[in-house]
C-alpha positions as CSV (number, residue, x, y, z in Angstrom):
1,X,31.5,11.0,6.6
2,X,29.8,8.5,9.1
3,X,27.1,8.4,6.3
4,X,29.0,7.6,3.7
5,X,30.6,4.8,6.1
6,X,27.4,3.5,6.6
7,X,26.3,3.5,3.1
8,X,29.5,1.5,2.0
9,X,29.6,-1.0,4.8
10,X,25.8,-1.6,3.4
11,X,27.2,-1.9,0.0
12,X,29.8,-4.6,1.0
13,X,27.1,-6.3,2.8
14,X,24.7,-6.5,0.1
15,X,27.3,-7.7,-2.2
16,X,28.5,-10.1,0.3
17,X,25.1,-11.7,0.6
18,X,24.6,-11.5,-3.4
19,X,28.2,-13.3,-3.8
20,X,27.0,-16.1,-1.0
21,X,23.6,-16.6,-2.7
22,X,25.1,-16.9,-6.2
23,X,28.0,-19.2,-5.5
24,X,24.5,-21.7,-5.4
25,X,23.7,-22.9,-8.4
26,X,20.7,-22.9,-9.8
27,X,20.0,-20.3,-7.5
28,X,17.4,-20.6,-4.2
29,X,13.8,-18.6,-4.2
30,X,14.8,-17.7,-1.0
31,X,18.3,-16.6,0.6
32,X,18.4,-14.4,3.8
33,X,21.8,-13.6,4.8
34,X,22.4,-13.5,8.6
35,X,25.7,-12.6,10.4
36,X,28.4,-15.0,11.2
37,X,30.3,-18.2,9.8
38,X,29.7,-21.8,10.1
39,X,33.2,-23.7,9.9
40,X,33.9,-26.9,8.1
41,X,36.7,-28.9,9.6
42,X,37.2,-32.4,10.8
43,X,35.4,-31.4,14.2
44,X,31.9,-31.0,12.6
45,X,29.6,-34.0,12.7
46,X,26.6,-34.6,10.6
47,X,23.5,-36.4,11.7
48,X,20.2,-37.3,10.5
49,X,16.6,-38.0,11.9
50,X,15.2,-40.5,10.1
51,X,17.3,-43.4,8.1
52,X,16.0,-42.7,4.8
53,X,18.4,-40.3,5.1
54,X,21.8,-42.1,6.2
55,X,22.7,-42.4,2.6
56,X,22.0,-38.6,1.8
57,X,24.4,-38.0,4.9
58,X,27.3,-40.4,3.3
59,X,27.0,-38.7,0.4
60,X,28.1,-35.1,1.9
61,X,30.6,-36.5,4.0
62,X,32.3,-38.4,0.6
63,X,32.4,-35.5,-1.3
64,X,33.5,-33.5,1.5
65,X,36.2,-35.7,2.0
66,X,36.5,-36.5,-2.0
67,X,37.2,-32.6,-3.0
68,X,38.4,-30.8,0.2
69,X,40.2,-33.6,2.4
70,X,37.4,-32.8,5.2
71,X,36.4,-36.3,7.7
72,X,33.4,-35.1,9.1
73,X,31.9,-38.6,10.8
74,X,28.3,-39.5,11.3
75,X,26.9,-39.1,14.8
76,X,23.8,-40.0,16.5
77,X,21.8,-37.7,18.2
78,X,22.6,-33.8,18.2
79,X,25.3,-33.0,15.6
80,X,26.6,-30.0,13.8
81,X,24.9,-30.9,10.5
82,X,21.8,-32.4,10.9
83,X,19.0,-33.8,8.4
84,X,15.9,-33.5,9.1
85,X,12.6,-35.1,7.6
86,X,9.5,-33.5,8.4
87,X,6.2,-35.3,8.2
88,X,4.5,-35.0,4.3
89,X,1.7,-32.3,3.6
90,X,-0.9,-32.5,0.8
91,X,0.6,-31.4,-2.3
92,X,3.9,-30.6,-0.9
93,X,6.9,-31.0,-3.4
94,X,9.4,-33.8,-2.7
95,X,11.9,-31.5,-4.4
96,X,11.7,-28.6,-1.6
97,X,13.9,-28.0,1.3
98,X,15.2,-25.8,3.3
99,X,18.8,-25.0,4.9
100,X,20.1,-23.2,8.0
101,X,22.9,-22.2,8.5
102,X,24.1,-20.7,12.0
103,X,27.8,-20.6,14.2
104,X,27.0,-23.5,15.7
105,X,24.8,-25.5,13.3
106,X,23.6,-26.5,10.3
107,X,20.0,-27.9,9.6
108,X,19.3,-29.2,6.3
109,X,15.2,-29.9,6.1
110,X,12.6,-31.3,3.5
111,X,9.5,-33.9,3.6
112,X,11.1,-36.0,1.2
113,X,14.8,-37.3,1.2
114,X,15.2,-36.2,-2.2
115,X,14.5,-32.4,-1.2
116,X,16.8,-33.0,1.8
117,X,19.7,-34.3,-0.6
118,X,19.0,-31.0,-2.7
119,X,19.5,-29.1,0.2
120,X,22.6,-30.8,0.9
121,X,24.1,-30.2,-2.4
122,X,23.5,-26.1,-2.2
123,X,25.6,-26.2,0.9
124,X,28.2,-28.3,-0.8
125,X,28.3,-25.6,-3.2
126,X,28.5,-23.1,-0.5
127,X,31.6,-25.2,0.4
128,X,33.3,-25.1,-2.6
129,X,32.8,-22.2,-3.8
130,X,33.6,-20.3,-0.6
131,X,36.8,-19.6,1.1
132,X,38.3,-21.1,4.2
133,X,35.7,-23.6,4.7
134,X,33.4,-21.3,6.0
135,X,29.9,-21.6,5.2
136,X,27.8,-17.8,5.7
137,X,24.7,-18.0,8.4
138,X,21.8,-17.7,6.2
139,X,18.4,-19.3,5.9
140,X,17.6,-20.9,2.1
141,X,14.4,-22.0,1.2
142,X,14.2,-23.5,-2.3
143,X,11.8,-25.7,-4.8
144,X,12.3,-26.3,-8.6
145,X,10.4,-24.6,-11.3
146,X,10.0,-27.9,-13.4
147,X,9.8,-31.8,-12.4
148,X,11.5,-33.3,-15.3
149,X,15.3,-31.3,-15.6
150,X,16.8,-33.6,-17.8
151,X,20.0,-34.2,-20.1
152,X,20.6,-36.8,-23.1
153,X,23.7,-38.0,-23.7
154,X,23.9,-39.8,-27.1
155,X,26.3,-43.2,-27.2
156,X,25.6,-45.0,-30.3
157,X,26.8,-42.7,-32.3
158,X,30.7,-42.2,-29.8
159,X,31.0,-44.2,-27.2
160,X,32.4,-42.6,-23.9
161,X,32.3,-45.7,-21.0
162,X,31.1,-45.9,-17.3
163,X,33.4,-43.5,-15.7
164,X,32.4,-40.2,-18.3
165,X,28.7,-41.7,-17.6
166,X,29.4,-41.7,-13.6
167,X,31.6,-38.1,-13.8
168,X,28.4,-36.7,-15.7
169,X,26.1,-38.2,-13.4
170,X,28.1,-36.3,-11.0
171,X,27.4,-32.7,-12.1
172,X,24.1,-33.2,-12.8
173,X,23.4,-34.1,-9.3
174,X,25.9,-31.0,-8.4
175,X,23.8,-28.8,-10.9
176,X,19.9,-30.7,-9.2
177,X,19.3,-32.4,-12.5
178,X,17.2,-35.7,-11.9
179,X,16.9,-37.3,-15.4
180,X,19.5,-39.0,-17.6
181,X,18.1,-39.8,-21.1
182,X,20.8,-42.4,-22.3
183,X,20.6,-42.8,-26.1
184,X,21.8,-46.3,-26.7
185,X,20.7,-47.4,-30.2
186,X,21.2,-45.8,-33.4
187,X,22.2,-45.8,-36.7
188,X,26.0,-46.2,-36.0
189,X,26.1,-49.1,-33.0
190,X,24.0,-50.6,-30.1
191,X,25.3,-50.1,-27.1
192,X,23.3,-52.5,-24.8
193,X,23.5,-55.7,-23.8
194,X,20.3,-58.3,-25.0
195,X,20.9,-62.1,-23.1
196,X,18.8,-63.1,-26.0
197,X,20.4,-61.5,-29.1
198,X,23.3,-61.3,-28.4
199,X,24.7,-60.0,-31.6
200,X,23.6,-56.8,-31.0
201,X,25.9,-55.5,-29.0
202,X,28.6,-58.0,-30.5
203,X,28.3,-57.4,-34.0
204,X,25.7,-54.2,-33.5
205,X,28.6,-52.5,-31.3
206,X,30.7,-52.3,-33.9
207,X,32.2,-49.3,-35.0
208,X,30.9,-45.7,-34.4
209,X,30.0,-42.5,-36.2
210,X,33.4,-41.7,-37.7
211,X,35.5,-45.7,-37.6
212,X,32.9,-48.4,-38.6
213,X,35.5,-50.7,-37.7
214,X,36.0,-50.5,-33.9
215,X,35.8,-53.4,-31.9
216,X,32.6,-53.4,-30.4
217,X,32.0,-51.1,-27.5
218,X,28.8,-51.2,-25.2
219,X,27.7,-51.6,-22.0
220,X,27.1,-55.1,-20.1
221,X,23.6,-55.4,-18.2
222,X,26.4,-55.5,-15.1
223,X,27.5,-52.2,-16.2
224,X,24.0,-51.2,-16.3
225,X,23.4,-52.5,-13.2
226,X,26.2,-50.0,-11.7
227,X,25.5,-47.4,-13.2
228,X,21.6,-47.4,-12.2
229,X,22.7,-47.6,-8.8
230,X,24.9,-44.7,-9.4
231,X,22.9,-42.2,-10.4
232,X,19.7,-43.5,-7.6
233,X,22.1,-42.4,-5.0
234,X,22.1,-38.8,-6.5
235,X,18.1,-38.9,-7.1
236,X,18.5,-39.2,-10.6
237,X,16.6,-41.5,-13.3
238,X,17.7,-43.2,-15.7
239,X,15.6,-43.5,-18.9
240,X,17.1,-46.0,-21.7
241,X,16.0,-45.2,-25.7
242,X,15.3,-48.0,-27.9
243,X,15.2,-46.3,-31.5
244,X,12.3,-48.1,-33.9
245,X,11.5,-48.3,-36.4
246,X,14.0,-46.5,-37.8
247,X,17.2,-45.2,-36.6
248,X,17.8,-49.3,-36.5
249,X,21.1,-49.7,-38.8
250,X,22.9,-50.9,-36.4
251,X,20.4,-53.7,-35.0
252,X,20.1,-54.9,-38.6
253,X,23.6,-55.6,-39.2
254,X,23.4,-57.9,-36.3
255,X,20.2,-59.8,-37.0
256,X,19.6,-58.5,-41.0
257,X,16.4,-61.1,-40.7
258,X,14.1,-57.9,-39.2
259,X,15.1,-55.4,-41.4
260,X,12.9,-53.8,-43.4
261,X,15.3,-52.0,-45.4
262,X,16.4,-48.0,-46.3
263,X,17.6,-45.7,-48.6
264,X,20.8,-45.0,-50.5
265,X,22.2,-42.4,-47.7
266,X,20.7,-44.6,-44.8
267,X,20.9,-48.5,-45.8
268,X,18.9,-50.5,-43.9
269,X,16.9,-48.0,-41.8
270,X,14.4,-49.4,-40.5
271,X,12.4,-52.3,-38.5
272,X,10.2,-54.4,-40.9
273,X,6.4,-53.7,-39.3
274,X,5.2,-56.4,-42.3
275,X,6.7,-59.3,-40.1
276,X,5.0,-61.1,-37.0
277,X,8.4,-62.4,-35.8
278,X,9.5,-58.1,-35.9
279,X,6.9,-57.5,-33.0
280,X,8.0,-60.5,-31.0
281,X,11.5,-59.5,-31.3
282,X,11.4,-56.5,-30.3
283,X,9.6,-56.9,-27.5
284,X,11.5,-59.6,-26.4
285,X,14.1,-57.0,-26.4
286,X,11.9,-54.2,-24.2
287,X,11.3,-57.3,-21.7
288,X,14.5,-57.1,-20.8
289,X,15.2,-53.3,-20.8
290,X,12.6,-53.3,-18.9
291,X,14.1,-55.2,-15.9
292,X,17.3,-53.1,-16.0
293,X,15.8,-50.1,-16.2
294,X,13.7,-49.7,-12.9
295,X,12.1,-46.4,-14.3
296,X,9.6,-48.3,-16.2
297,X,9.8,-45.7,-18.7
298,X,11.6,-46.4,-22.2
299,X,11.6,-43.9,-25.4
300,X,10.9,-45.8,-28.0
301,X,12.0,-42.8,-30.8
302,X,9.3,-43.1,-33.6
303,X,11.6,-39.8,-36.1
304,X,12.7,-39.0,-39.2
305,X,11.0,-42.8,-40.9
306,X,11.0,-41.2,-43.7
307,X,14.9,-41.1,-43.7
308,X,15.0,-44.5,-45.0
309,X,11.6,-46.1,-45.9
310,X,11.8,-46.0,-48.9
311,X,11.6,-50.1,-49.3
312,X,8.4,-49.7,-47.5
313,X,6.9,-49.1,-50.5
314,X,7.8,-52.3,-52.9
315,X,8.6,-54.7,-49.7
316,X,6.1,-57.3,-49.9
317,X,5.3,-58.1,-46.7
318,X,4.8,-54.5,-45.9
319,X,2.2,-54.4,-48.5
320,X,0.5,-57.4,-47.3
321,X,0.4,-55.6,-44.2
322,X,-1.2,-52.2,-45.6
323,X,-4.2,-54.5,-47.1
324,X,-5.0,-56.4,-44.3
325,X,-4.9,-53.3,-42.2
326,X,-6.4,-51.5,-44.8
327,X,-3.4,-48.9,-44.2
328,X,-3.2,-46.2,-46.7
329,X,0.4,-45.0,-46.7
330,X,3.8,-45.3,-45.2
331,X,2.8,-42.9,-41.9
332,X,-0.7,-45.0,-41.6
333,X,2.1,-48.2,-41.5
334,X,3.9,-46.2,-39.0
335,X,1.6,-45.5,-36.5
336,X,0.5,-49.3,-37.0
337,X,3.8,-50.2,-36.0
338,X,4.1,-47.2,-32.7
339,X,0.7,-48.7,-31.5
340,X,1.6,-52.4,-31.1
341,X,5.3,-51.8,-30.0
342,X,3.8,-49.2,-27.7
343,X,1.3,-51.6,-26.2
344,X,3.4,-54.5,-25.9
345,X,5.5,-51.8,-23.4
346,X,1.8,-50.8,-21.9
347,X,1.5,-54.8,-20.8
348,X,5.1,-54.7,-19.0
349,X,3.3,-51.7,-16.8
350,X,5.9,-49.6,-18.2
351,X,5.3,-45.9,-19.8
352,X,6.2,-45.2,-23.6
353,X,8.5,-42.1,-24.9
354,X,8.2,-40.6,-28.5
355,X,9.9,-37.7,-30.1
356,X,6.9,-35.1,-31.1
357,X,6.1,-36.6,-34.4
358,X,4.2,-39.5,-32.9
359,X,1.9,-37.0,-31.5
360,X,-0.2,-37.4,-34.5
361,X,-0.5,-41.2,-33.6
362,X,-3.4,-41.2,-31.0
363,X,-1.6,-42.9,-28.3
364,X,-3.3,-43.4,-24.6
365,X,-2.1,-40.1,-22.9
366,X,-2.1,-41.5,-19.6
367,X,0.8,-44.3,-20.8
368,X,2.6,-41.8,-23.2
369,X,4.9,-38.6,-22.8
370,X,5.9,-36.6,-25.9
371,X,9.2,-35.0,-26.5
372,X,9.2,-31.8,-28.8
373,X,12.5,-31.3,-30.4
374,X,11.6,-29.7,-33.7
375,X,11.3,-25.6,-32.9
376,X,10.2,-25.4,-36.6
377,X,7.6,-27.3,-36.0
378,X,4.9,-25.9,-33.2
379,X,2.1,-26.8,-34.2
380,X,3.7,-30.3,-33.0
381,X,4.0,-29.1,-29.7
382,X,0.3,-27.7,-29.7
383,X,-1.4,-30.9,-31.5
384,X,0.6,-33.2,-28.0
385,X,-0.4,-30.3,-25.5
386,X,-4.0,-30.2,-26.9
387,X,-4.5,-34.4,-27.1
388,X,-3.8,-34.3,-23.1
389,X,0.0,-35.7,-23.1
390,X,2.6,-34.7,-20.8
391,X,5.4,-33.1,-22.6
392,X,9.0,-32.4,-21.8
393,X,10.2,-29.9,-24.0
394,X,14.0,-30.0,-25.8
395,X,14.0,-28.1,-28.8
396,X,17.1,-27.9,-31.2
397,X,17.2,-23.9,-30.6
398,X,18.5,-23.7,-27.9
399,X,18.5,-27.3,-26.4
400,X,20.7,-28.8,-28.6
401,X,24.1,-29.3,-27.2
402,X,25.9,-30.1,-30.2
403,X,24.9,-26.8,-31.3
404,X,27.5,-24.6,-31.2
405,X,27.9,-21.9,-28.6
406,X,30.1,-19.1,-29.9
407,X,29.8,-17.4,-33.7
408,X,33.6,-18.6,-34.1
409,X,33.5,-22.1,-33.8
410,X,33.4,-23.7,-36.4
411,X,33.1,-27.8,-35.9
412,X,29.4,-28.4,-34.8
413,X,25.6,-27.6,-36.1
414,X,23.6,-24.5,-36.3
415,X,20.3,-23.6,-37.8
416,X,20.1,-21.3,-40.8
417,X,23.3,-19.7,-38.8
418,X,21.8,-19.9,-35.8
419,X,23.4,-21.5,-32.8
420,X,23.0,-21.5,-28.9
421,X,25.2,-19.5,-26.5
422,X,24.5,-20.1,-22.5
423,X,22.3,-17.3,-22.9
424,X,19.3,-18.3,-25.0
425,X,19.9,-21.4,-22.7
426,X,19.4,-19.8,-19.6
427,X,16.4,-17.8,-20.8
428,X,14.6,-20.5,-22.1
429,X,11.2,-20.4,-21.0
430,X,8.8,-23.6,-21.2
431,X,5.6,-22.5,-19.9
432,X,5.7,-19.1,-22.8
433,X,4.8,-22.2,-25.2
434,X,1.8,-23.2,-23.1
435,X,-1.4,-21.0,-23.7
436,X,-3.3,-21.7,-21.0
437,X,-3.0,-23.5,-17.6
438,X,-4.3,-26.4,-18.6
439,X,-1.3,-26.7,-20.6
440,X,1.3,-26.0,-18.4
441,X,0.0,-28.6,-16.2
442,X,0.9,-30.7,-19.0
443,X,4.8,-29.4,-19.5
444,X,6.8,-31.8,-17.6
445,X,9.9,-30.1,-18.0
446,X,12.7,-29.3,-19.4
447,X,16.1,-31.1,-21.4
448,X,19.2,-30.5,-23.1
449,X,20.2,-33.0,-25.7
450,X,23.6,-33.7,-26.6
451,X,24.3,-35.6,-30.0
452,X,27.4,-37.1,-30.9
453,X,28.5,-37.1,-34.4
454,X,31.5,-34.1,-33.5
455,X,32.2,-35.7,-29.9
456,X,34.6,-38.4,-30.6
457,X,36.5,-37.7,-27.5
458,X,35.5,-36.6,-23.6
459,X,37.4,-32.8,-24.0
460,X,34.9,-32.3,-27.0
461,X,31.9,-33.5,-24.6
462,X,33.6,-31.1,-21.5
463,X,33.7,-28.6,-24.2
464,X,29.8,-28.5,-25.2
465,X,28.2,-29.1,-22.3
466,X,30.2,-26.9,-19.6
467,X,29.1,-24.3,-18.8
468,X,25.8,-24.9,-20.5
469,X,24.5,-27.4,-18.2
470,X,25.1,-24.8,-15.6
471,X,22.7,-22.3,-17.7
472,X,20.5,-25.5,-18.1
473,X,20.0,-26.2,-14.3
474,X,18.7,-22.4,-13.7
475,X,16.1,-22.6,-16.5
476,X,15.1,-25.8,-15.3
477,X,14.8,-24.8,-11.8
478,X,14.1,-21.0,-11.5
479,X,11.3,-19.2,-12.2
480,X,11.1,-17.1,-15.5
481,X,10.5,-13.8,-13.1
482,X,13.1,-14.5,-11.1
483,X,16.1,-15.3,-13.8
484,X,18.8,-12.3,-14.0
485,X,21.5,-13.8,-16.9
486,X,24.3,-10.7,-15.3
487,X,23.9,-12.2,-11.7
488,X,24.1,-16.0,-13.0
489,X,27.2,-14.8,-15.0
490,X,29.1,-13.4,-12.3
491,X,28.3,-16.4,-10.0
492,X,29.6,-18.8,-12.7
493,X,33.1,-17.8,-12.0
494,X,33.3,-19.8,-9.2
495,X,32.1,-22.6,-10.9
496,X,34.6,-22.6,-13.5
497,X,36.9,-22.7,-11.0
498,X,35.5,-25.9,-10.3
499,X,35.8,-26.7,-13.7
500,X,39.2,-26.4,-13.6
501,X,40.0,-28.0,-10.6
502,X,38.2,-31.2,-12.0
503,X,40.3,-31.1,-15.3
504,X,37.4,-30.6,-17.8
505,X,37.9,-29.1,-20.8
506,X,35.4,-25.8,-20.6
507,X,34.3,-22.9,-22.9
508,X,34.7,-19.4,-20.8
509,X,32.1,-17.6,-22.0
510,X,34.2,-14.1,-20.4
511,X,37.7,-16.0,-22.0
512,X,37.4,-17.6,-25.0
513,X,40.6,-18.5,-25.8
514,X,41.5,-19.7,-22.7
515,X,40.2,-23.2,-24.0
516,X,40.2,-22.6,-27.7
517,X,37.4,-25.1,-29.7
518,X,39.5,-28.3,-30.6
519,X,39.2,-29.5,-34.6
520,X,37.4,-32.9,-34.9
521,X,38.1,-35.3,-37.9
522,X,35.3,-33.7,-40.1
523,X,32.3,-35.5,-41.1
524,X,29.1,-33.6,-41.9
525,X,26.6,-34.7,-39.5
526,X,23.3,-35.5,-40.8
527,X,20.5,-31.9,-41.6
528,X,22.8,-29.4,-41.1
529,X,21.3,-26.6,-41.4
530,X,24.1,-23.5,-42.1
C-alpha cells in the first residue's frame, strides 16, 4: 500500500511539474521543478541591476497590473523579483536567459536585456496561467531555436488600425516573436504615409480588397512613429514592405505618370523600369521609409511580375530600355530593375528583402535576405541557399495563415485541398530543408504570413491566427528533437483561456464549434488552388 502511495504521489508530482512547464509557451530547454511557491501580491517588489533594464522591469509590473490588478513597485537594491545582467561571453546568444524561482525570490538572468525580457515573459505566463498567483519554485533555462521568428500581417489589401497592430504586437511578444513584417503596399491601397507624394496614401488609400470606394485608410509617419516605439519595447522589429515592380496598382492610381502598365485581370500592375524619373521616385520614396523604419531593412517584393507585364512588351520606353541594356526579355528587364532599386537601398546603408524568385537575380549576399514562400518551388530555396544568402523560410504549406485550418471551413485558401491545421505548423522543421551545415548557417528563421483578401474584419484575423501563432512560436523557438504536438496541446488550454479572457475570436482546435468559422462577403482571392 505504502508503495502504491508512493508511486501516485510521484505521479502527481511529475504531472505537476509537466503542467508548470507547459503553461510556458514556447516551451523552455530546461525546466527543473523544485518544491514550494512563490506568491504574487502587492508585497512583492521587482528590481534590476543594471538600467538597461528599468524598462524590462516596467514592463512586468504593467502587465501585472494590466491583467491581474497586482502593484508590484520598483525598488532599489535587494527585491523579490530581481533582473540581472551578467557580463557578455563570446558567442553567447542575446536571446538566452534563465529564471529562478524560489519562496522568497525570484531571479530573472541573461547577458542581454532582450534575453532578460524573455525571461520575464515565461514567468508572466507562469502567472497567468497558474492559480492563486502563485508561481512553482523551479529553475528555467531557455534559448530560441531560430533568430528570425517572424509574423506578416498584410494591410493593403484590409486595413485593421493602430490598436489591432499594438494588441498583435502584444502576443507576439507574449508568444517571444521578434519580427513584424508589415505589408503596406499592394494592389488594393497604400497604406503609408510619403511627405513627398502625398497622393499615395490620399488617393492610393482608397478603398480595399472587397469596397474600392472607402475613404482612404493608412497610417500617418506619426502613427508609424508610435507604433515602432511600441513594438522596440517588446524586442520586436519592425520591417516595412514596399511592393515593386509589380503589386503597384494602388501607387499608380495615385501618380498614373510611373506606371508601366498590366493586364486585363491586374490593370496597371507594375512600376515602369523604362523611365529615369521611375528610379528617382521610388527611391525618393525608400529615403524616407528608411528614416521611419530604424531596422534599415525594407522588402522590396520583386513576385508574380508576370501577373501583369504584359505592356512590357509593346511599351516603348521599356523597349528602349532592353536595347540599350541589351536586355533579352521581360525577367532580364526585371532583374535590371531589382538591381538598381536594390542598390539605391544599398547607398542608404540599409539591407534589401525579396520574395525567393529574385534569387535568380545575383544580388550582393551580404546586403540581401531571401524569403521562400513557394513550397512548389524548392529548387528556389536551394538556388538562394547555394548563392550564400540568408534565408527566412515562410512557405504557403503550412505558413500561410489565410490558409485554412480545419477540413470544414469553408471561406479561405488551400492547395490542391490542402490546408494547414496547428499541427503541420507546429512540426514545421526549417533546418530538414538545409543539406548541409553550411546551409543552416544560412536559415535565418522562420514566419507565418497572413494575407488579407477573407479578413475584412478583426474576429476573422482572431480567428486565423489564434491558436496558430501559438503553434508558430514553438517551431520557431524549440528544437525539432524536442517538439511533442500532445504535450503542446494539453498546455494550450490554458492559453485559450487567455484567449477568452482577452475577447478574441479563437478556433479550439479540441471544440470547434465553440467559435464556429464566420462567412465573409465572398470574393475569390487571387491562385486559389482547391
Amino acid at each position: 500500500m505504502r508503495f502504491l502511495y508512493t508511486l501516485f504521489t510521484l505521479f502527481i508530482y511529475i504531472s505537476a511539474q509537466a503542467q508548470q512547464q507547459a503553461a510556458i509557451i514556447p516551451m523552455p530547454a530546461g525546466f527543473v521543478a523544485g518544491k514550494g511557491l512563490f506568491t504574487l501580491n502587492n508585497k512583492v517588489t521587482i528590481g534590476y541591476t543594471d538600467e538597461q533594464l528599468k524598462a524590462v522591469a516596467h514592463y512586468f509590473q504593467y502587465e501585472l497590473l494590466r491583467q491581474k490588478g497586482i502593484t508590484l513597485q520598483q525598488k532599489n537594491g535587494s527585491a523579490n523579483i530581481l533582473l540581472v545582467l551578467k557580463p557578455t561571453k563570446k558567442k553567447s546568444d542575446p536571446n538566452a536567459y534563465q529564471v529562478s524561482i524560489k519562496p522568497d525570490q525570484v531571479i530573472i538572468s541573461g547577458n542581454h536585456p532582450k534575453g532578460i525580457f524573455y525571461g520575464a515573459i515565461s514567468l508572466l505566463q507562469l502567472a497567468l496561467t497558474g492559480k492563486n498567483n502563485q508561481l512553482p519554485v523551479a529553475e528555467i533555462s531557455d534559448a530560441p531555436a531560430y533568430g528570425w521568428r517572424g509574423f506578416m500581417l498584410d494591410e493593403s489589401r484590409h486595413f485593421f488600425g493602430k490598436e489591432k497592430v499594438k494588441s498583435i504586437l502584444n502576443w507576439m511578444a507574449f508568444y517571444k516573436l521578434n519580427t513584424f513584417h508589415w505589408h503596406l503596399t499592394d494592389e488594393p491601397a497604400w497604406r503609408l504615409e510619403i511627405k513627398k507624394y502625398p497622393k499615395l496614401a490620399l488617393i492610393g488609400g482608397i478603398g480595399d480588397y472587397l469596397n474600392p470606394d472607402l475613404p482612404a485608410q493608412f497610417y500617418t509617419q506619426a502613427d508609424i512613429k508610435e507604433i515602432i516605439a511600441y513594438a522596440a519595447e517588446r524586442y520586436i522589429e519592425v520591417i516595412p514592405e514596399i511592393d515593386m515592380p509589380g503589386h503597384a496598382t494602388a501607387a499608380n492610381k495615385a501618380y498614373p505618370e510611373y506606371s508601366g502598365g498590366g493586364s486585363a485581370g491586374h490593370p496597371e500592375f507594375t512600376f515602369n523600369p523604362g523611365l529615369e524619373k521611375t528610379y528617382t521616385y521610388l527611391t525618393n520614396i525608400l529615403k524616407e521609409t528608411n528614416i521611419l523604419f530604424p531596422s534599415r531593412i525594407i522588402h522590396l517584393g520583386g513576385d508574380e511580375v508576370s501577373f501583369g507585364n504584359e505592356k512590357w512588351n509593346t511599351n516603348p520606353d521599356i523597349l528602349k530600355l532592353r536595347q540599350q541594356e541589351n536586355l533579352q526579355d521581360n525577367a532580364a528587364v526585371e532583374h535590371y530593375f531589382i538591381k538598381r532599386m536594390a542598390d539605391s537601398l544599398y547607398q542608404l546603408h540599409a539591407k534589401a528583402i525579396f520574395w525567393d524568385e529574385m534569387a535568380d537575380a545575383d544580388l550582393p549576399k551580404d546586403k540581401t535576405i531571401m524569403f521562400w514562400w513557394r513550397q512548389e518551388k524548392p529548387q528556389q530555396l536551394q538556388t538562394a541557399l547555394r548563392k550564400g544568402y540568408n534565408t527566412v523560410l515562410c512557405p504557403r504549406l503550412p505558413l500561410y495563415f489565410d490558409f485554412v485550418q480545419d477540413s470544414t471551413h469553408q471561406y479561405g485558401r488551400k492547395w490542391n485541398k490542402l490546408y494547414n491545421p496547428i499541427q503541420q505548423v507546429y512540426a514545421f522543421d526549417a533546418y530538414s530543408y538545409a543539406r548541409n551545415d553550411q546551409e543552416k548557417s544560412l536559415i535565418l528563421g522562420i514566419q507565418a504570413n497572413l494575407w488579407t483578401e477573407t479578413v475584412d474584419h478583426d474576429r476573422r484575423l482572431d480567428f486565423l491566427l489564434f491558436p496558430r501563432i501559438a503553434a508558430l512560436a514553438e517551431a520557431a523557438w524549440v528544437p525539432q528533437e524536442k517538439k511533442d504536438f500532445k504535450t503542446f496541446s494539453t498546455n494550450l488550454t490554458g492559453h485559450l483561456a487567455l484567449y477568452s479572457k482577452a475577447g478574441l475570436y479563437y478556433y479550439d482546435p479540441s471544440k470547434t464549434l465553440l467559435h464556429p468559422e464566420i462567412p465573409v462577403k465572398q470574393k475569390k482571392p487571387l491562385n486559389y488552388k482547391d
